[in-house]
Biopython code that builds the backbone (N, CA, C, O; Angstrom):
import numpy as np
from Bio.PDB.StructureBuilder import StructureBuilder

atoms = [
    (1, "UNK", "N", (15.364, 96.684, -126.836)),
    (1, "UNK", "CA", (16.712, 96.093, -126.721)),
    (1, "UNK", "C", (16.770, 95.212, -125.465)),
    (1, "UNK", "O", (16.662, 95.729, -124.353)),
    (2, "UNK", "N", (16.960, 93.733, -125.644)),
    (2, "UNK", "CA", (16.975, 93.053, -124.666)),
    (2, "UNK", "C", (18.116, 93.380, -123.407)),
    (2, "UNK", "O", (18.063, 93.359, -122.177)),
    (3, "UNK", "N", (19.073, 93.663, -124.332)),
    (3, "UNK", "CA", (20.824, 93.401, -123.494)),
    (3, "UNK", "C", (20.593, 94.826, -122.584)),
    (3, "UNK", "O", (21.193, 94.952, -121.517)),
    (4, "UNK", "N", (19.718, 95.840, -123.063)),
    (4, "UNK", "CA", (20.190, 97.019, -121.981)),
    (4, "UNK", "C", (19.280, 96.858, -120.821)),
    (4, "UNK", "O", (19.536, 97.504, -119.805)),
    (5, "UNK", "N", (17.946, 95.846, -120.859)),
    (5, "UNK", "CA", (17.109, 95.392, -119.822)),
    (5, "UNK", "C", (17.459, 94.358, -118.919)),
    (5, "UNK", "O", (16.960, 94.157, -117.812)),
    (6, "UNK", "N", (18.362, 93.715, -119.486)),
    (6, "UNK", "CA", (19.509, 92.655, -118.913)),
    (6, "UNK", "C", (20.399, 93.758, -117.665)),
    (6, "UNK", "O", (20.528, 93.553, -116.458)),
    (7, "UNK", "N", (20.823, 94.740, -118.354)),
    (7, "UNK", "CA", (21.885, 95.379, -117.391)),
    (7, "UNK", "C", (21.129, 96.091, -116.257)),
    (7, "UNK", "O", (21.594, 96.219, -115.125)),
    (8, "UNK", "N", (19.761, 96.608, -116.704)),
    (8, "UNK", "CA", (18.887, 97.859, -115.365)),
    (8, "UNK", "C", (18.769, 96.143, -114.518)),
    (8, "UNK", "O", (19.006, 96.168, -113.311)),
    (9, "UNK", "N", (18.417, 94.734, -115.147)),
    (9, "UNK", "CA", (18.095, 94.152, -113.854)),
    (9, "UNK", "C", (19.048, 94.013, -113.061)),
    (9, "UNK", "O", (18.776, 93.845, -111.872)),
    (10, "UNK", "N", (20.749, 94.049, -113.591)),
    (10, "UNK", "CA", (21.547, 93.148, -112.674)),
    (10, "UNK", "C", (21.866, 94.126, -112.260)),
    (10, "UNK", "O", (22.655, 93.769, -111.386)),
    (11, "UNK", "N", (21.821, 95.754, -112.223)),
    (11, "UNK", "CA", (21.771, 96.837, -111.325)),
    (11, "UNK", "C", (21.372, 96.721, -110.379)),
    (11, "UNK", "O", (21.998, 96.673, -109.320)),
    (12, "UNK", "N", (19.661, 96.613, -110.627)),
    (12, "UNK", "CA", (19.090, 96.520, -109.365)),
    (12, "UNK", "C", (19.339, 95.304, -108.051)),
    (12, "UNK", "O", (19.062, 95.357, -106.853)),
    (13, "UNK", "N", (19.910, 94.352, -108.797)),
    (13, "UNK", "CA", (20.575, 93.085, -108.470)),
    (13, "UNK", "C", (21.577, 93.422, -107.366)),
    (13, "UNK", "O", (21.400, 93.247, -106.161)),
    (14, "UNK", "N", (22.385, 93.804, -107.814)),
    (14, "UNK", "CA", (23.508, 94.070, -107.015)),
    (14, "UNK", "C", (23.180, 95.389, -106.183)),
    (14, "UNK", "O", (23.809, 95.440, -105.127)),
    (15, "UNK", "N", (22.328, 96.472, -106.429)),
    (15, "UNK", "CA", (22.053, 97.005, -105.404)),
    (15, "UNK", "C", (20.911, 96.795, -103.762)),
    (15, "UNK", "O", (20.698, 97.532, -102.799)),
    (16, "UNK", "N", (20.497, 95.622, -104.098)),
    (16, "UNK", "CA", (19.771, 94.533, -103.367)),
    (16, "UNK", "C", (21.019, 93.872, -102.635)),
    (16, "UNK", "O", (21.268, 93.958, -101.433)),
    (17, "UNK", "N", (21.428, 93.494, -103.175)),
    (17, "UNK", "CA", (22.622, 92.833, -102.547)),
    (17, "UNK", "C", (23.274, 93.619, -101.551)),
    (17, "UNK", "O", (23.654, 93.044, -100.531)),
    (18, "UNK", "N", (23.488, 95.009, -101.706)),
    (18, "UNK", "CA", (24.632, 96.073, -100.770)),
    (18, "UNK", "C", (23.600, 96.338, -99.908)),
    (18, "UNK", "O", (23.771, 96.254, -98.692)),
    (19, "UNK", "N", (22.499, 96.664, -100.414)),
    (19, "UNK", "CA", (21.232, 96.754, -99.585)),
    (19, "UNK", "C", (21.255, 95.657, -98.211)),
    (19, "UNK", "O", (21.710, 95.854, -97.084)),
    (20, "UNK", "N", (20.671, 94.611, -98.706)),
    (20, "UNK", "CA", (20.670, 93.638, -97.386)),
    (20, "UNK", "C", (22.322, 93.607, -96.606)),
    (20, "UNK", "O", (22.399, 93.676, -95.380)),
    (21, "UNK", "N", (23.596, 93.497, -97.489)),
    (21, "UNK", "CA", (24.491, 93.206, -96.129)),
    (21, "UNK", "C", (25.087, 94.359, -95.502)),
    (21, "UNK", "O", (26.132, 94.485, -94.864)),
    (22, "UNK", "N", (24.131, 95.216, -95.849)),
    (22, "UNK", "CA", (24.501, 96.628, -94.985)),
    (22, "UNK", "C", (23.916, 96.289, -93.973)),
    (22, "UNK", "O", (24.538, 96.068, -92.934)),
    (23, "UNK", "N", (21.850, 96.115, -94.113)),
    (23, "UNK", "CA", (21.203, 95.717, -93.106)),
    (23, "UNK", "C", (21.790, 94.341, -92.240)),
    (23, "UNK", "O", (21.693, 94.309, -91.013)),
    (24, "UNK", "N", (22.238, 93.521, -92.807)),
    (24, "UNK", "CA", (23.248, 92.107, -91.751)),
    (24, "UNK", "C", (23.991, 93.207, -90.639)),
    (24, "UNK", "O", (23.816, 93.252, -89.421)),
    (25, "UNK", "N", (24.903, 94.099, -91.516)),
    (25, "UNK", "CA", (25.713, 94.538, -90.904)),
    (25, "UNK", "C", (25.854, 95.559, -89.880)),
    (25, "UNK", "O", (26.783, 95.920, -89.158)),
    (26, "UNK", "N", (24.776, 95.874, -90.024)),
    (26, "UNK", "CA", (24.121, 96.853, -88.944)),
    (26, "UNK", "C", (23.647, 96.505, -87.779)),
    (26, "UNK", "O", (23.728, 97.038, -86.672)),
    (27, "UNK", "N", (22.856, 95.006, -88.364)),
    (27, "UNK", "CA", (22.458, 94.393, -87.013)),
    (27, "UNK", "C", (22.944, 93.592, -86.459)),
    (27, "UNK", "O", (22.457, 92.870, -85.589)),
    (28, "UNK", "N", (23.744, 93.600, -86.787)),
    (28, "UNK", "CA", (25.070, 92.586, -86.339)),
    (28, "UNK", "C", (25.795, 93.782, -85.779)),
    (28, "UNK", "O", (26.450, 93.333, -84.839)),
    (29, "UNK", "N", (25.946, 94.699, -85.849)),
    (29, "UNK", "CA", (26.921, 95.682, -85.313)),
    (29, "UNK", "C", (25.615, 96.231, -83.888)),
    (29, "UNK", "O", (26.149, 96.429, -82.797)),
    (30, "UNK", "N", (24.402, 96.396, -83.934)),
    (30, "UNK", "CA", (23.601, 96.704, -82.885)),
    (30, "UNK", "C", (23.719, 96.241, -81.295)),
    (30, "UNK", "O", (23.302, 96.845, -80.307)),
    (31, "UNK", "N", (24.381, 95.046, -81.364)),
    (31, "UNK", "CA", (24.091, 94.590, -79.962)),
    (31, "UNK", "C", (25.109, 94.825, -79.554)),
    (31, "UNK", "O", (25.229, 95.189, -78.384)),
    (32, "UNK", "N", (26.150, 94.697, -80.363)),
    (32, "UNK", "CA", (27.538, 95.415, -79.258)),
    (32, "UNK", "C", (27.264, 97.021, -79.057)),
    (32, "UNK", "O", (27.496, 97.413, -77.913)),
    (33, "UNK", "N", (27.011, 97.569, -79.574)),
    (33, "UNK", "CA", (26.718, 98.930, -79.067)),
    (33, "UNK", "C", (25.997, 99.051, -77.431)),
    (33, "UNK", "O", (25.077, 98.379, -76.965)),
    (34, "UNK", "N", (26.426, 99.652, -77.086)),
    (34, "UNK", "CA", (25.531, 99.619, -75.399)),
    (34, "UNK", "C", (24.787, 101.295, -75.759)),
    (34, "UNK", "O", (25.493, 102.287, -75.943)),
    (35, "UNK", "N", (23.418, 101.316, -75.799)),
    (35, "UNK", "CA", (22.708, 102.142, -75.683)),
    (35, "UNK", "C", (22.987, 103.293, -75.012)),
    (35, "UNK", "O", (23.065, 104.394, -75.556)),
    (36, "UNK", "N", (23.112, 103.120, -74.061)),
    (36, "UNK", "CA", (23.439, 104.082, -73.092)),
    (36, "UNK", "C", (24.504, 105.229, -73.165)),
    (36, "UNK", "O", (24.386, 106.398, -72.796)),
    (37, "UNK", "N", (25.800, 104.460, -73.858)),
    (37, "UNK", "CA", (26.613, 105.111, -74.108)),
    (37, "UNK", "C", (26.589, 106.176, -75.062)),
    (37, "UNK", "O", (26.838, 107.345, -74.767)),
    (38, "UNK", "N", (26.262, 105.735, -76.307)),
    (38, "UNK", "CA", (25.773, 106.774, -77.286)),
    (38, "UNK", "C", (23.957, 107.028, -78.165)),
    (38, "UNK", "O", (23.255, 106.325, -78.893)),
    (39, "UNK", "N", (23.867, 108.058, -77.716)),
    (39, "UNK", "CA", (22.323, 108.239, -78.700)),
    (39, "UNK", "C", (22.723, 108.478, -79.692)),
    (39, "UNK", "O", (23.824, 108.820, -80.125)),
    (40, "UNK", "N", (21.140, 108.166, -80.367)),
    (40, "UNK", "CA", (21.743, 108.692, -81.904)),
    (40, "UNK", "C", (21.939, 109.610, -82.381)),
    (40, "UNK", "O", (22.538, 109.507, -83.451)),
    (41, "UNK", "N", (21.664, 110.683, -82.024)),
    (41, "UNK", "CA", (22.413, 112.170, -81.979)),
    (41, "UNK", "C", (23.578, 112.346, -81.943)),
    (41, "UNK", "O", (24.173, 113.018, -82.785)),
    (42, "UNK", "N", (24.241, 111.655, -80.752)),
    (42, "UNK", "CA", (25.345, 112.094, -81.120)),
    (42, "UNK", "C", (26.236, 111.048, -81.748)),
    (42, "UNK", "O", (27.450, 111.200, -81.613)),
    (43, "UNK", "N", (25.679, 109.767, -82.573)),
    (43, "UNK", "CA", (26.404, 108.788, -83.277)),
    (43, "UNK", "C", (25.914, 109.663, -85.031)),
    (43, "UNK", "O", (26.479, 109.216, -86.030)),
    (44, "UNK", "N", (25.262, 110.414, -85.146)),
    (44, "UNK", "CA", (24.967, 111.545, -86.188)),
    (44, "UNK", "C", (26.231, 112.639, -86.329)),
    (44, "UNK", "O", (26.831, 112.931, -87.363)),
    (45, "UNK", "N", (26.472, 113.200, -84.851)),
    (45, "UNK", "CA", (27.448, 114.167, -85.169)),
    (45, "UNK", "C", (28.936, 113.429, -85.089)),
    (45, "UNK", "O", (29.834, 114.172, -85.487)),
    (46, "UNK", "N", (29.385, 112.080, -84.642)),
    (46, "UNK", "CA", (31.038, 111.613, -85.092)),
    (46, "UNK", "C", (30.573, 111.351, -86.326)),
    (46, "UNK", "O", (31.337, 110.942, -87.200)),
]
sb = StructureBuilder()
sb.init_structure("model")
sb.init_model(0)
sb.init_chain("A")
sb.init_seg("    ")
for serial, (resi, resn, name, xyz) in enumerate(atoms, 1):
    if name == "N":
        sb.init_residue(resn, " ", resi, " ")
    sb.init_atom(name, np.array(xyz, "f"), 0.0, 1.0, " ", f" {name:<3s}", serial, name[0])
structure = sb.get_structure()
């Protein structure tokens, strides 16, 4: 069945997609963070 191989790709499609602008968004959120202030331990436990 073509149409249900159509849908697993644009799955994976769009989960590529949330994928990378999480990673944008993370590293874009990295440099304002000041190290010092929080480890990642305790950015685990808030």
């Amino acid at each position: 069945m073509p149409g249900r191989k159509e849908s697993i790709r644009n799955s994976y499609f769009i989960i590529f997609l949330i994928w990378l602008t999480g990673i944008i968004l993370i590293l874009n959120f990295l440099p304002i963070q000041d190290p010092d202030t929080l480890s990642l331990e305790e950015m685990i436990e808030l």
